[in-house]
N, C-alpha and C positions, 0 to 999 in steps of 0.2 A: 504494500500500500504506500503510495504518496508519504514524505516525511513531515511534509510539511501540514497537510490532512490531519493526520496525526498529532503533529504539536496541537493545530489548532483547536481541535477535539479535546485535548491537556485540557489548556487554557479555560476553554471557556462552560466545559463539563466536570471535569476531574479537579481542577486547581481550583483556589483562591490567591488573591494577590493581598500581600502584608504592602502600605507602605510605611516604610522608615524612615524617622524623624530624627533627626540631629536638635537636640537643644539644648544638650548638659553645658556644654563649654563656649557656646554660638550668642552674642548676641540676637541672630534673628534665626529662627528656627526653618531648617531647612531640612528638605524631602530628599533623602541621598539616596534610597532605592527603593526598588518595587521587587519582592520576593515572593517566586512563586513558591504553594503550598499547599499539600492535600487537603482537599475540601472538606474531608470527613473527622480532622484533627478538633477539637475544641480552639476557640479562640486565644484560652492559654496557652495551650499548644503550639498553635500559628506562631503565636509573639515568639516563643521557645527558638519553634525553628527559623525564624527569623533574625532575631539575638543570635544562635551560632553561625550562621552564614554569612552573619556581616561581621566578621571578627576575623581578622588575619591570623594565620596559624601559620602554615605549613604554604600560604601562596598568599594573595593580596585576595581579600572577600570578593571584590568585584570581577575576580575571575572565575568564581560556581556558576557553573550552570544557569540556577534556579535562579540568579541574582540580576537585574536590569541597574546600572548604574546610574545616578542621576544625578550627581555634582560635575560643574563645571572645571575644576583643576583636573591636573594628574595623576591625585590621590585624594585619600578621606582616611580618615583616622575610623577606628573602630566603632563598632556601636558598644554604648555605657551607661552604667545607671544617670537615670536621671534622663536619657535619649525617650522617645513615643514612639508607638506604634497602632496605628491608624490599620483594624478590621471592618470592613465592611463600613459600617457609620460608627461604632464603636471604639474609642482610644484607650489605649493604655499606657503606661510609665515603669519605665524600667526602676525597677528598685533591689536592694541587696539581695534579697533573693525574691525569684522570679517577679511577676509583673503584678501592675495596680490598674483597675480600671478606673475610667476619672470620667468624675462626672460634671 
């Protein structure tokens, strides 16, 4: 089958898109990726897998897969407590351990 069929099948059946917010360190809070994620995970979930995909480890985050990059530079610093993440209509805040939703 088509590859590209297929992604778009992902995307618009199978996935949900996290986007991620930059605002710990940012005077003005900015949208640095859109994370694709199974649609079937819980929203806490989502953030989860969201938070590790935008964390450099082993290569710079913006090169997974799953990860659409949206900063204008060369780079982006990690995501970190205090960063958001924006499901569906619902946000949440990264805090010491896992996420807050904010209301």
């Amino acid at each position: 089958m088509n590859d590209a069929l297929i992604q778009n099948y992902e995307k618009m059946v199978v996935k949900d898109t996290v986007s991620v917010i930059h605002t710990a360190f940012e005077d003005t809070p900015q949208v640095v990726a859109m994370v694709s994620v199974d649609k079937t995970l819980t929203d806490l979930d989502k953030c989860e897998v969201a938070y590790m995909l935008t964390n450099s480890i082993h290569d710079a985050w913006w090169n997974n897969e799953q990860v659409t990059a949206m900063f204008p530079k060369a780079g982006c610093r990690s995501t970190s407590v205090g960063d958001q993440m924006l499901v569906g209509t619902k946000k949440y805040v990264c805090s010491d351990f896992g996420f807050k939703k904010m209301e």
